[in-house]
LUMROMAR-593995 format. One line per 8 residues: their letters; for each residue x, y, z of N, C-alpha, C. Coordinates in Angstrom, 1 decimal. Example, Ala and Ser with C-alpha at 12.3 -4.5 7.8 and 13.67 -1.06 7.14 Angstrom:
! residues 2
as> 13.2 -5.7 7.8 12.3 -4.5 7.8 13.2 -3.3 7.8  12.8 -2.2 7.1 13.7 -1.1 7.1 12.9 0.0 7.9;
//
This chain:
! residues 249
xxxxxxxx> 0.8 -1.2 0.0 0.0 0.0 0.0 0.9 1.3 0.0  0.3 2.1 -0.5 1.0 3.5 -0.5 0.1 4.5 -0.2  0.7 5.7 0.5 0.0 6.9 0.8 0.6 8.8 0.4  -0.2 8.5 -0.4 0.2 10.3 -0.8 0.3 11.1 0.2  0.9 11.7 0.0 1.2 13.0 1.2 2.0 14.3 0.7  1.7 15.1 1.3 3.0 16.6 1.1 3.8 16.9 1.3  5.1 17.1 0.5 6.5 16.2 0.9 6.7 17.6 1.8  6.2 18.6 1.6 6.8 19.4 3.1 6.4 19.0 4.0;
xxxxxxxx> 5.4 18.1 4.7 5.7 17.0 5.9 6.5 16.3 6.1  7.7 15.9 4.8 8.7 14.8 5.2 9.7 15.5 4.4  10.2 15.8 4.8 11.5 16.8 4.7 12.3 15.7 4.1  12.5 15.0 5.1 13.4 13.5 4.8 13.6 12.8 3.5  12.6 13.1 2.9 12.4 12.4 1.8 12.8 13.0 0.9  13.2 14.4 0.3 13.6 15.4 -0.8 15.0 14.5 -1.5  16.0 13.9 -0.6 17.2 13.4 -1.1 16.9 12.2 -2.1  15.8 11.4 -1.5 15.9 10.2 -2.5 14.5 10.5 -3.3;
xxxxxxxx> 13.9 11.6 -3.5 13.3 11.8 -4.8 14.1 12.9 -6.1  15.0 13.5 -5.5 16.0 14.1 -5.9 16.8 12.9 -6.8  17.3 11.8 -6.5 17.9 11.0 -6.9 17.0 10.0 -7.7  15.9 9.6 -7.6 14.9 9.7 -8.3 14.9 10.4 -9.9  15.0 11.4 -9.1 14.6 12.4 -11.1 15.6 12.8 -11.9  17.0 12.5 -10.7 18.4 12.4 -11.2 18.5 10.7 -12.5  18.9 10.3 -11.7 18.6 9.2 -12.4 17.4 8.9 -14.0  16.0 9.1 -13.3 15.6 9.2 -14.9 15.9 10.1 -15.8;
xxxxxxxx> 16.8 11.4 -15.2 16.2 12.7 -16.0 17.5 13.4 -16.4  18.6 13.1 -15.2 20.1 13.9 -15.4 20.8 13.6 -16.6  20.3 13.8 -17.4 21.1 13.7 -18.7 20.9 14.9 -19.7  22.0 15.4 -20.5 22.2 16.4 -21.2 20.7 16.3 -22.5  20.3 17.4 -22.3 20.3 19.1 -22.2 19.8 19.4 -20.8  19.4 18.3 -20.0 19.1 18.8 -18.5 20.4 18.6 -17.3  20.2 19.1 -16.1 21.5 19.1 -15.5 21.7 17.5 -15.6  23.1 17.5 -15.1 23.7 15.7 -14.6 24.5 16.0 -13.2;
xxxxxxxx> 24.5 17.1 -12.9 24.5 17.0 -11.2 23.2 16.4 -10.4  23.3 15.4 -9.6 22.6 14.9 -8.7 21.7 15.8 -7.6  22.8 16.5 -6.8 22.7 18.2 -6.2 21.5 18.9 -6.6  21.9 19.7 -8.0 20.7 19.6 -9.0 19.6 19.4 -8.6  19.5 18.0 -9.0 18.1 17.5 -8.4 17.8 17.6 -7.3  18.4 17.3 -6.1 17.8 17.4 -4.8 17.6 18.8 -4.4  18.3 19.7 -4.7 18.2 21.2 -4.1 16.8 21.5 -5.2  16.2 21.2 -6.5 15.7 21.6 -7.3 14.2 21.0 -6.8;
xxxxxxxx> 14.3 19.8 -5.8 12.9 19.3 -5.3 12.9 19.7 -3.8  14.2 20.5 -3.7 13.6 20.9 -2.1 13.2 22.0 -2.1  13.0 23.1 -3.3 12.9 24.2 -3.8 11.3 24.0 -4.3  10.7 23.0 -4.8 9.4 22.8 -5.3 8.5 22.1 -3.6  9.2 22.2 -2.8 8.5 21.2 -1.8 7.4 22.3 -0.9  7.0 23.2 -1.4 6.6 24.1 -0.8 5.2 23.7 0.2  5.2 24.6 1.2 3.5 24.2 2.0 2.6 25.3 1.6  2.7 26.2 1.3 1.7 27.0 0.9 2.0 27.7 -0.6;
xxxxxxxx> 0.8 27.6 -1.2 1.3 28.3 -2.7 2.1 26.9 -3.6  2.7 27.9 -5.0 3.3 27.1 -5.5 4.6 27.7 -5.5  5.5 26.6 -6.1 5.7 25.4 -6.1 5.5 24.6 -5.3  5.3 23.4 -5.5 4.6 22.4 -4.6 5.0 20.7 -4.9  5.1 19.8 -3.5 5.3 18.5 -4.5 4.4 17.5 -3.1  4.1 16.4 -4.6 3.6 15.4 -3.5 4.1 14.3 -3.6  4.3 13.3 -2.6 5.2 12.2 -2.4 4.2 11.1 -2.3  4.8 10.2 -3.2 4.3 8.7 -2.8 5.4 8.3 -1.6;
xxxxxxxx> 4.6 7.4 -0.8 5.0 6.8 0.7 4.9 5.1 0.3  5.7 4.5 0.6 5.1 2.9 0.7 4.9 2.8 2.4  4.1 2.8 2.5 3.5 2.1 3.8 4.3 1.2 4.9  4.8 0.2 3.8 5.7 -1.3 5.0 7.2 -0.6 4.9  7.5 0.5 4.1 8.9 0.7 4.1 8.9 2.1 4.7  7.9 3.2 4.4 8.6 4.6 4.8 9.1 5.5 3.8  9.0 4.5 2.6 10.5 5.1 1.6 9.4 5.7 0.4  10.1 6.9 0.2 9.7 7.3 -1.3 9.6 6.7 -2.4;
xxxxxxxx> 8.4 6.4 -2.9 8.2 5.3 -4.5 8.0 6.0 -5.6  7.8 7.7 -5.6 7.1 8.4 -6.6 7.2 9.6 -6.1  7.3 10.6 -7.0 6.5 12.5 -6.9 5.9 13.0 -7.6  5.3 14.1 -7.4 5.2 14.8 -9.0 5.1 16.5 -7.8  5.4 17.3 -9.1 5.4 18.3 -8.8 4.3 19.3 -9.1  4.0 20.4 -8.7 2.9 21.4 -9.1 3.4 22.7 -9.1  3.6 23.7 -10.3 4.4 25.1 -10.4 4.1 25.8 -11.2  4.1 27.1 -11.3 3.3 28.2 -11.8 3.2 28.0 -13.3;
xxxxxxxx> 4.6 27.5 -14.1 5.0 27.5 -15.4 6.2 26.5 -15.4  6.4 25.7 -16.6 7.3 24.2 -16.6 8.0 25.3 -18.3  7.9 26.0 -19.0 8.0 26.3 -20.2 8.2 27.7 -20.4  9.5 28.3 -20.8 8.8 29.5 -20.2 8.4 30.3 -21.9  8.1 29.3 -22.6 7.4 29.6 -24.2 5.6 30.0 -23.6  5.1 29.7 -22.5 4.2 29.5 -22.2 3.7 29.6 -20.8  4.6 30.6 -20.5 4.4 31.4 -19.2 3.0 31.5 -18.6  2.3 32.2 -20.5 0.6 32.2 -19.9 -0.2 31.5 -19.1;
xxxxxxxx> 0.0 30.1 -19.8 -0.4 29.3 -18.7 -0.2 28.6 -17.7  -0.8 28.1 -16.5 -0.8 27.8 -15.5 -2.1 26.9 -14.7  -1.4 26.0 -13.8 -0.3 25.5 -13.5 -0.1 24.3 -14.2  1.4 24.0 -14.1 1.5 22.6 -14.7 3.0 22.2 -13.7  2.6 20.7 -14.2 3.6 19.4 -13.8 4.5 19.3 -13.9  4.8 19.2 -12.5 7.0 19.4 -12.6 6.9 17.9 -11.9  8.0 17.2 -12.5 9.2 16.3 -12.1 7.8 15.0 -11.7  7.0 14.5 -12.5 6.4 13.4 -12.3 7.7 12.1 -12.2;
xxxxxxxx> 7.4 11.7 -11.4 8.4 10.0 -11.3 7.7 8.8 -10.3  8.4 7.8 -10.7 7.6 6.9 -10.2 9.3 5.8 -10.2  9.4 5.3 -9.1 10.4 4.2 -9.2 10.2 3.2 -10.1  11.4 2.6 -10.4 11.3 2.1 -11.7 10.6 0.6 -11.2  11.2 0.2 -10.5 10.4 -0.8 -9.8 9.3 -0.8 -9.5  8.6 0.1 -9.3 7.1 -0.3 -8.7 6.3 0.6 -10.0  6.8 1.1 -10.7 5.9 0.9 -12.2 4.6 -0.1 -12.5  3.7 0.3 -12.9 2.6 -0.3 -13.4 1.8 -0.6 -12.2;
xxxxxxxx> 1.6 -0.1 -11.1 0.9 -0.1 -9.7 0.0 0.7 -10.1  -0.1 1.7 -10.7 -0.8 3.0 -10.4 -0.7 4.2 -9.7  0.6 3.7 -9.8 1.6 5.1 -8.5 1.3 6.3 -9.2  1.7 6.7 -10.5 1.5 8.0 -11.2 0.3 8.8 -11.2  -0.3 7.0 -11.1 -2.1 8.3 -11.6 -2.7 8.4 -10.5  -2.1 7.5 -9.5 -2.5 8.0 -8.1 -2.3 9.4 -7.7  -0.8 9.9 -8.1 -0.3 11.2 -8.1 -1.0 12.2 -8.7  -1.2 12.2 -10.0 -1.7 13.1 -10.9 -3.5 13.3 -10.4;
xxxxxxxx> -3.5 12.3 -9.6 -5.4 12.5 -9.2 -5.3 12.9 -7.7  -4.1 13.6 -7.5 -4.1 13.6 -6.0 -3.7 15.4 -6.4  -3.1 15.8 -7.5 -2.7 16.8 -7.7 -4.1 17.5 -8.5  -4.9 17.0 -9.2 -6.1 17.7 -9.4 -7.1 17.9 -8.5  -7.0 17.0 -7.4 -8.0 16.9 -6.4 -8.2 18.3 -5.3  -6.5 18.8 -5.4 -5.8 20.1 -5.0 -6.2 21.3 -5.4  -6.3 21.0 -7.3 -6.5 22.5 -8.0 -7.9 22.5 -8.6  -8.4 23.4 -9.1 -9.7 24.1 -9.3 -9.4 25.1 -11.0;
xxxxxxxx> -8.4 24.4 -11.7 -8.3 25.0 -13.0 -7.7 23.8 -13.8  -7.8 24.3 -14.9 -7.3 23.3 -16.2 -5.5 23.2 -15.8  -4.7 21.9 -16.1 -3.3 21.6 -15.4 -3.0 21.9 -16.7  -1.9 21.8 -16.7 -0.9 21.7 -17.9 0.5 21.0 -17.8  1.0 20.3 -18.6 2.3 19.4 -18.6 2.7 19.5 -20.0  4.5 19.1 -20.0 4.9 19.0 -21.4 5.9 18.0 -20.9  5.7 17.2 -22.0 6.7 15.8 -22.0 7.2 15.2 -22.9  8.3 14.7 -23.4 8.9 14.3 -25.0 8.6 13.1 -25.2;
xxxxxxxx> 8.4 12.4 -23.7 8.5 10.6 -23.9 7.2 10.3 -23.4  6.6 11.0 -22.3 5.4 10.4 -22.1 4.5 10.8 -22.2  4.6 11.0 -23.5 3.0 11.5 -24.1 2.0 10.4 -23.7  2.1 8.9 -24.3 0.9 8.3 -24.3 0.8 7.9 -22.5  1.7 8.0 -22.2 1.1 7.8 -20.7 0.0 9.1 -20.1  0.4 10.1 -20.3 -0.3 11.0 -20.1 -2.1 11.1 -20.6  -1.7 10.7 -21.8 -3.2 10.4 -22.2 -4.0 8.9 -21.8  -3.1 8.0 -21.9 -3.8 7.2 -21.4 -4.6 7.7 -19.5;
xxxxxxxx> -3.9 8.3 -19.0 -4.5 9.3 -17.8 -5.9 10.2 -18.0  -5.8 10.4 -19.0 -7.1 11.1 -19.4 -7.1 12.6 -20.2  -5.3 13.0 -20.5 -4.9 13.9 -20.9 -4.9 14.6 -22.2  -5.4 15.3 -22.6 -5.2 15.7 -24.1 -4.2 16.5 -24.6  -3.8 16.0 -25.3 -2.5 16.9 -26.6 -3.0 18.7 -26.9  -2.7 19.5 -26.3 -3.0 20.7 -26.9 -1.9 21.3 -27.6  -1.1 21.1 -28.0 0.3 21.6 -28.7 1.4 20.9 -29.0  2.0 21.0 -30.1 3.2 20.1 -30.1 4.2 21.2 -30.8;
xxxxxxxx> 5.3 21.6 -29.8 6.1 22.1 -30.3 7.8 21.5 -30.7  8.3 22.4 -31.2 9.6 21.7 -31.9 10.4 20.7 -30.8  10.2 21.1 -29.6 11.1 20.2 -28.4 10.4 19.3 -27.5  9.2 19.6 -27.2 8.2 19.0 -26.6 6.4 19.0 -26.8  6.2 18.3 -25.8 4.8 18.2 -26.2 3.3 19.0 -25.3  2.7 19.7 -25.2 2.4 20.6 -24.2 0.7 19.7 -24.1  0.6 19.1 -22.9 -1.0 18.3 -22.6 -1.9 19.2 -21.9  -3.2 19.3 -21.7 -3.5 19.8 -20.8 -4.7 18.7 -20.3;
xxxxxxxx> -5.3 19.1 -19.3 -6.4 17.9 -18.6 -7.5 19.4 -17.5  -8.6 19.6 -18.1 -9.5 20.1 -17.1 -9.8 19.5 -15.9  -10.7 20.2 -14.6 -11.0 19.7 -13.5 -12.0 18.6 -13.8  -11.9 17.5 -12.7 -13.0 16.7 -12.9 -14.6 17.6 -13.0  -15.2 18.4 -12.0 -16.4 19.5 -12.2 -16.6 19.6 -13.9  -15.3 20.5 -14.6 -15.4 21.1 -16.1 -15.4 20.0 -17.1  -14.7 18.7 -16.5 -15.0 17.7 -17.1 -16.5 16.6 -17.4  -17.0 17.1 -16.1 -18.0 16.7 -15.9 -19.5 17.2 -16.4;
xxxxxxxx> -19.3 18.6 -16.3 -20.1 19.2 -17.2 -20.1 19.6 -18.7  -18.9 19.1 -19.1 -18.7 19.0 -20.7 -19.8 17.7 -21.0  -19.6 16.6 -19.8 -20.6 15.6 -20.5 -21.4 15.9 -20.5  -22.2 16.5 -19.8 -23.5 16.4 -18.9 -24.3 16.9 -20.6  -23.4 18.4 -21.0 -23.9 19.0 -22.4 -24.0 18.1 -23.4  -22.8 17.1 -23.6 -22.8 16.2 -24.7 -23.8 14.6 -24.5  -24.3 14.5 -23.0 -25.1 13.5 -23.2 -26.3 14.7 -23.5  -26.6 15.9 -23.2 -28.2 16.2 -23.5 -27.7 16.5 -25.1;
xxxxxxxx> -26.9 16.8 -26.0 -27.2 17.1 -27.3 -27.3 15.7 -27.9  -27.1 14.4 -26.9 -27.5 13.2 -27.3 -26.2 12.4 -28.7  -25.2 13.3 -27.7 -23.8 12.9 -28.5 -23.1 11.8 -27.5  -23.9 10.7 -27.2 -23.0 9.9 -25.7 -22.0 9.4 -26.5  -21.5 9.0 -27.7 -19.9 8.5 -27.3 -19.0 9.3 -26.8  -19.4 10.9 -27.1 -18.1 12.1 -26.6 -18.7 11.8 -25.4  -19.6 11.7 -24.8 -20.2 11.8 -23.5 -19.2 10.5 -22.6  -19.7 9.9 -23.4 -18.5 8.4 -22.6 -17.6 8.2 -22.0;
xxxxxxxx> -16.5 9.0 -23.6 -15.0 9.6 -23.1 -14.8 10.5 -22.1  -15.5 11.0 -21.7 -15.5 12.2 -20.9 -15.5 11.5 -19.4  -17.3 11.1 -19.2 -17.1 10.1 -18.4 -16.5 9.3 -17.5  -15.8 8.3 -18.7 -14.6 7.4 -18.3 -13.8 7.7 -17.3  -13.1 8.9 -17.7 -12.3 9.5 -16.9 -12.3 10.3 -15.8  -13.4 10.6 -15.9 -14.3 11.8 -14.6 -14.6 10.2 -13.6  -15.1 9.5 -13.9 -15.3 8.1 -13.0 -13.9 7.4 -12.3  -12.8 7.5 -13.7 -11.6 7.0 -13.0 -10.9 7.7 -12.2;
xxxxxxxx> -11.1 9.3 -12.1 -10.4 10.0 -11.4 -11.3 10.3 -10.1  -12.5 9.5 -9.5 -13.3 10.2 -8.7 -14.4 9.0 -8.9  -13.2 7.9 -8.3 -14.7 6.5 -8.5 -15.4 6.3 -7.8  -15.6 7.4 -6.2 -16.6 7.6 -5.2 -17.6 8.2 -5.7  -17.8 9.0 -6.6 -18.9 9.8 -7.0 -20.0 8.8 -7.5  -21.4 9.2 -7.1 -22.1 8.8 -8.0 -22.6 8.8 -9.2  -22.9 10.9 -8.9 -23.6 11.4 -10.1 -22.7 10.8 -11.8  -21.6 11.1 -11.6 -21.1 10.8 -13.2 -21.1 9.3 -13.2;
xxxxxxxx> -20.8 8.6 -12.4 -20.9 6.9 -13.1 -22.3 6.6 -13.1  -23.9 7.7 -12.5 -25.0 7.2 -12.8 -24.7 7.5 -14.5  -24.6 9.0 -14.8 -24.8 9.4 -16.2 -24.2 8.3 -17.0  -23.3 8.0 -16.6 -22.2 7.3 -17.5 -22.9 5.7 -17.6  -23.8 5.4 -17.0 -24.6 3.8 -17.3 -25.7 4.5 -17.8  -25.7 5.8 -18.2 -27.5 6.2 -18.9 -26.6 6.0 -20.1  -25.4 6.8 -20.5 -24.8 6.9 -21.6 -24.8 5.4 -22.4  -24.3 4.5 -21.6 -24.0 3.4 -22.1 -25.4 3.1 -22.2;
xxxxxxxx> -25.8 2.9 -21.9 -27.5 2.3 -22.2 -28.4 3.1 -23.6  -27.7 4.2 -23.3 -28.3 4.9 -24.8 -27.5 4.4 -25.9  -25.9 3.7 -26.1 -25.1 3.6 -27.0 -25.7 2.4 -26.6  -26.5 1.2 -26.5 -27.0 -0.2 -26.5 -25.4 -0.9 -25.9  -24.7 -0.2 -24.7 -23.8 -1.1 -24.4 -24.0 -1.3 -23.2  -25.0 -2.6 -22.9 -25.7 -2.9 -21.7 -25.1 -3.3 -21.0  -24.4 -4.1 -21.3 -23.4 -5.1 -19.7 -22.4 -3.9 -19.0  -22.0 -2.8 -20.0 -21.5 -2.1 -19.3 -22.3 -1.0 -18.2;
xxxxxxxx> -23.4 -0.5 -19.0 -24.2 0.0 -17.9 -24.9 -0.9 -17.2  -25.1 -2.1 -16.7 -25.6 -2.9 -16.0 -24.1 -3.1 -14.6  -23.2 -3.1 -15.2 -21.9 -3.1 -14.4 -21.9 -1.6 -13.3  -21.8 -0.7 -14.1 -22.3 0.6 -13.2 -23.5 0.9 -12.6  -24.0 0.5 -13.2 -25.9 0.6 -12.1 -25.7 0.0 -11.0  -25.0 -1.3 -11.3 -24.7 -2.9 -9.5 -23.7 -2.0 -9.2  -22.5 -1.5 -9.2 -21.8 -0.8 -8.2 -22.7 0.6 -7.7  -23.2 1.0 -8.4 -24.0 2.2 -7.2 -25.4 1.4 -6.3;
xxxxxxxx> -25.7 0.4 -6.9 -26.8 0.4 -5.8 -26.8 -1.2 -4.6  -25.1 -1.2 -5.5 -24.5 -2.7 -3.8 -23.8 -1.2 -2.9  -23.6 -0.2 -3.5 -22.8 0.6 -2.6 -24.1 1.9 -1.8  -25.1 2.1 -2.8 -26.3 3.1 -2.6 -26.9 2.4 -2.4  -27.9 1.9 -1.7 -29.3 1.1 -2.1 -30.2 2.2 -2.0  -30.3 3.1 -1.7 -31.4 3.8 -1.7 -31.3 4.9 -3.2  -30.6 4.7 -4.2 -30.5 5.4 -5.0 -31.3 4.8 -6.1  -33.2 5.7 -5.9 -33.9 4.5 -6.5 -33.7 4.8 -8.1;
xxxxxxxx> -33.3 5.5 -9.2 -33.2 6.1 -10.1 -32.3 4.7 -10.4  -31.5 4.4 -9.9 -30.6 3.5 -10.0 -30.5 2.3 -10.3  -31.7 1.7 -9.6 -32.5 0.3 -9.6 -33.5 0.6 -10.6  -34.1 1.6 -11.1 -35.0 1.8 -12.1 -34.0 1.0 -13.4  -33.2 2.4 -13.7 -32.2 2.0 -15.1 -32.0 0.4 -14.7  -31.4 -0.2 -13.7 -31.1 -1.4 -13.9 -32.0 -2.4 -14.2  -33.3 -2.1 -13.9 -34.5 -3.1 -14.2 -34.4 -2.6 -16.0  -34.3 -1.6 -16.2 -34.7 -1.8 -17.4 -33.2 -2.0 -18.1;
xxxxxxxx> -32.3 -2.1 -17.7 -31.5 -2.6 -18.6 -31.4 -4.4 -18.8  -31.9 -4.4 -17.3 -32.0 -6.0 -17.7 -33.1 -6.4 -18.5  -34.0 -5.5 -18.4 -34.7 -6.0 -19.6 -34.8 -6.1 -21.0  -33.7 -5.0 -21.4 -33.2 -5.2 -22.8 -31.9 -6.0 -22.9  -31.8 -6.8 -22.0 -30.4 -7.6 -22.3 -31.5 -9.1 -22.3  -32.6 -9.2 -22.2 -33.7 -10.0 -22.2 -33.9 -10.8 -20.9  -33.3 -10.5 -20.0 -33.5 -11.2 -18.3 -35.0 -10.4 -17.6  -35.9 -10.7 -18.1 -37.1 -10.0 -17.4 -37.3 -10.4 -16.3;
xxxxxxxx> -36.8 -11.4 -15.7 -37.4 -12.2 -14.7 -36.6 -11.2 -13.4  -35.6 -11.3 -13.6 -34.6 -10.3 -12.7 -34.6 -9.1 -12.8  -35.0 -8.2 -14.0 -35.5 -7.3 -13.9 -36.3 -6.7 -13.3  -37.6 -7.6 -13.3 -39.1 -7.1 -12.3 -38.8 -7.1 -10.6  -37.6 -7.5 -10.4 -37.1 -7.3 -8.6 -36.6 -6.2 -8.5  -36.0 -5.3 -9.5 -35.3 -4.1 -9.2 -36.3 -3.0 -9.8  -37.2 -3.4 -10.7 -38.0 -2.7 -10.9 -39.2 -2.5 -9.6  -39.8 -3.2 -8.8 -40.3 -3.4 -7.9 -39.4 -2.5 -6.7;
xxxxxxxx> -37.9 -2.9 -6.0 -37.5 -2.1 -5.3 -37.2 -0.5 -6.0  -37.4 0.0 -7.0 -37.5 1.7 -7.5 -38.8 2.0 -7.2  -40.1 1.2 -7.6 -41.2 1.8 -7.4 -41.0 1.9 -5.4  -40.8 1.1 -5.0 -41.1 1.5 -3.4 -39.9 2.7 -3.0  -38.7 2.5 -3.5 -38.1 3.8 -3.6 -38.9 5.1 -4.3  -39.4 4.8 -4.7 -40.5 6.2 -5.4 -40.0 6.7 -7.3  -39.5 5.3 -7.1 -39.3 6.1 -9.0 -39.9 4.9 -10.0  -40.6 5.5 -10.8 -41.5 4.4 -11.8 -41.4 5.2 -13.2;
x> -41.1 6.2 -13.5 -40.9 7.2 -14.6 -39.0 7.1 -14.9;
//
């Protein structure tokens, strides 16, 4: 297990994420002092304001597994905007955990505007995160990713103009970054049920209502998805508990 936290709580920890971003990163055209790196993350480890960093913790060890950072401007082609992502890492070892996007969903959880990052190598990681390409310039690549809220209400528009695949995409990612929520993984089983992709909204309706039961809207859509997947018999039980929850429409 691992726990995010604000590395200006652990002071401690600056030297071996410093060596961290040395290691992935200290090579020409960027510094290859070590130093470098460590004074350059103890400099971003701020508690109030930015610059700012958060630390992955392993739990059974203590030890630093990951960072990323958060700072006014990473570019200075692109000063205008703000903020974006300094010094994302992740030990090479514990790769493919979900250390990074744990990070990157721990750093939007923080801010309240559209992020910004540029990266040469990890583009498709970033997008696979949920990130989109807004620029490609001659040296790098410039992403940006909205708040889950702005993301949320781009769907909300594109499920009422009755455009659910954009709706979906949207979705997806608003669910993976914020899988407590209800509201968007309800929309996101209406979506899928409007695109006739039933097992998947049948999958989202059973996690909100083994985790909600009183969310009768919820047991409604699932009675009727089971009914277009042709299970009527199972259907008429969840349709039955919406009507006593109060929804029949």
């Amino acid at each position: 297990m691992i726990s995010i936290e604000d590395l200006s709580d652990h002071p401690y920890l600056v030297p071996g994420i410093g060596l961290l971003r040395w290691q992935e990163c200290g090579h020409p055209p960027e510094p290859t002092d070590p130093q470098w790196w460590t004074d350059a993350t103890g400099r971003e480890a701020g508690r109030h304001g930015l610059p700012k960093t958060w630390v992955a913790i392993d739990d059974a060890t203590g030890g630093a597994v990951g960072a990323v950072g958060l700072g006014e401007f990473d570019i200075a082609e692109r000063r205008d905007r703000s903020p974006w992502i300094l010094g994302l890492i992740v030990a090479p070892e514990r790769r493919g955990e979900g250390i990074g996007r744990a990070l990157l969903s721990e750093v939007e959880r923080h801010t309240d505007t559209t992020l910004w990052a540029a990266t040469g190598q990890a583009v498709g990681y970033f997008r696979r995160c949920g990130w989109e390409v807004a620029e490609i310039l001659s040296h790098t690549t410039v992403l940006m990713k909205d708040t889950i809220l702005r993301r949320y209400e781009r769907a909300q528009l594109f499920f009422a103009a009755k455009d659910y695949s954009v709706a979906i995409g949207l979705l997806e990612g608003v669910v993976a970054d914020a899988p407590t929520e209800v509201a968007p993984r309800e929309l996101l089983a209406r979506a899928y049920y409007h695109s006739a992709r039933l097992r998947q909204a049948e999958r989202e309706l059973r996690w909100i209502v083994e985790r909600h039961p009183t969310e009768a809207y919820a047991h409604l859509m699932l009675g009727r998805t089971l009914q277009r997947l042709g299970r009527r018999e199972e259907a008429e039980s969840w349709l039955r508990i919406a009507a006593a929850l109060g929804a029949t429409t």
